[in-house]
N, C-alpha and C positions, 0 to 999 in steps of 0.2 A: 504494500500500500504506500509505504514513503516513496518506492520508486517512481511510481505513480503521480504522484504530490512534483517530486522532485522533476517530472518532464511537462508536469501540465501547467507548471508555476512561472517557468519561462514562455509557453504559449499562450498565457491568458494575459501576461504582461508585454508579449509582442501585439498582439492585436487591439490591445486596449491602447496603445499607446500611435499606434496608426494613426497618419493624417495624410490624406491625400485631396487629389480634385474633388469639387465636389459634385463637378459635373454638371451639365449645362444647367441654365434657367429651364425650369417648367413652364406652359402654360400661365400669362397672368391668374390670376382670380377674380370672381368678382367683390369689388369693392363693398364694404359695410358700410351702415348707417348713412348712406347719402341722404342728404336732407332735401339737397336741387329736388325740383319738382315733385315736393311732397305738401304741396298747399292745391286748397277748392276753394272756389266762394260755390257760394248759395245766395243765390238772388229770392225777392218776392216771399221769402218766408213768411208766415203769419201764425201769431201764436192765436194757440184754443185757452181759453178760460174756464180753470177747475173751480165749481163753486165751495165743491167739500173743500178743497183744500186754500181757499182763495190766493190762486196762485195761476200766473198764467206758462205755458210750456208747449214745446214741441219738440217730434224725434227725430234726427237728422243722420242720411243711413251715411258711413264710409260709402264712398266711390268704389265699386271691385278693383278699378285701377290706382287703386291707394291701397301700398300695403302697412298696416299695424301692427305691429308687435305690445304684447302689453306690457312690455317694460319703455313702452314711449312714453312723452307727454305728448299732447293735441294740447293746440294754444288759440285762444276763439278771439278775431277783433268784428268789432261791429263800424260798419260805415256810420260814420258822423261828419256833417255839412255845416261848417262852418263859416261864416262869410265868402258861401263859393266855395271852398277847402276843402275837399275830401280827404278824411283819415280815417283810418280805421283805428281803433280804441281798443286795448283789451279788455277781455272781462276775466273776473267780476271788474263791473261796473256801476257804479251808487249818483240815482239823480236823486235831489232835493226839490221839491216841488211846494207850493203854496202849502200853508197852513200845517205845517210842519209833518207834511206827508214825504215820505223816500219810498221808492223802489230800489231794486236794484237786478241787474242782469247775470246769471251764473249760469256755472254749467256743470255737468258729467259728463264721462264716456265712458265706452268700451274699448278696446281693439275694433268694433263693429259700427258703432252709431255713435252720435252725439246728443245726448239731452239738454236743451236750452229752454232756463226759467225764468218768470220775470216776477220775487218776491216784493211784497211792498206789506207797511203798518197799517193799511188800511186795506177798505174792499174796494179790490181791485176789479170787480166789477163796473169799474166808472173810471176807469183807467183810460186815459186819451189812445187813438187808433195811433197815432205818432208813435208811438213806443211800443205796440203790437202787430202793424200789417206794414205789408213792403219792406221788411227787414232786407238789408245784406249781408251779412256775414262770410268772414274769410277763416280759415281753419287751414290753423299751420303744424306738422309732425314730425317734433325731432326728436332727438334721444333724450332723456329724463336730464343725464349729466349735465348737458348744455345749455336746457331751460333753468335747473336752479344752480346755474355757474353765476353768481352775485356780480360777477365782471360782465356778464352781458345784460345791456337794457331790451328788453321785451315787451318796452309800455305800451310801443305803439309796433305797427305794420314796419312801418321805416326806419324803426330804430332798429328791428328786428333783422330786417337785409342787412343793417350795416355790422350786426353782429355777425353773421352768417360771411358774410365777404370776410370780415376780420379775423375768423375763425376758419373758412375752407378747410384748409388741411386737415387740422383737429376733426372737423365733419366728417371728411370725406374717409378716416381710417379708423373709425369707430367701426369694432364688430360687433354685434348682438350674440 
């Protein structure tokens, strides 16, 4: 048995000690976590009003050609027109309105759908059509990391590009 020991103890430290080519490149891969063209709007949305719950909501399906993973986040802005201005705003979103009434704009999702609420202190069944019909909404999917990276601003649509430009790389070699 020591003979043994004694020939396979110089061949186990010849090959272990091996380094040679390593031999062409393979095949790229495909890239992880691209974030490029992982945004929808949704135009003309219009929420329904729950009286049980007095809250108004609707369910917003993923695109088939939008893929999810659930360790994403989805980041929801809503179009707001301001002096001519178009922005989109994220939500949650908090209006203040007369007589010390608030709403405000939230969301859920899945990997699948999106739910969009609109909670408020009073009954919102007298809720102006302004803040329920002809929504727009854009809905952005990046990796979780990148939404709560404190160095990126997310407040608005365009702040959001500029983080994404500033970021590419980091995006572009995120794997799931």
């Amino acid at each position: 048995m020591k003979k043994l020991i004694v020939y396979l103890l110089p061949l186990v430290f010849l090959f272990s000690s091996c380094t040679g080519d390593s031999g062409p490149p393979g095949p790229p891969g495909q890239p992880g976590g691209q974030v490029l063209g992982q945004t929808f709007e949704i135009q003309n949305i219009n929420f329904q009003y729950d009286t049980g719950r007095n809250l108004f909501s609707t369910l917003i399906e993923v695109p088939s050609d939008i893929e999810v993973f659930e360790s994403d986040a989805i980041l929801v802005y809503r179009l707001e027109i301001n002096q001519g201005v178009e922005t989109f705003s994220q939500i949650p979103q908090q209006f203040y309105l007369a007589n010390d009434r608030e709403i405000q704009y939230v969301f859920n999702h899945t990997n699948l759908d999106i739910e969009l609420l609109i909670t408020g202190n009073f009954d919102l069944g007298t809720l102006s059509f302004d803040f329920t019909d002809n929504q727009i909404f854009r809905f952005v999917v990046v990796p979780s990391d990148f939404a709560k990276d404190p160095n990126n601003d997310l407040s608005t649509f365009q702040s959001l590009t500029q983080a994404v430009s500033k970021n590419k790389k980091q995006l572009e070699t995120i794997d799931y």
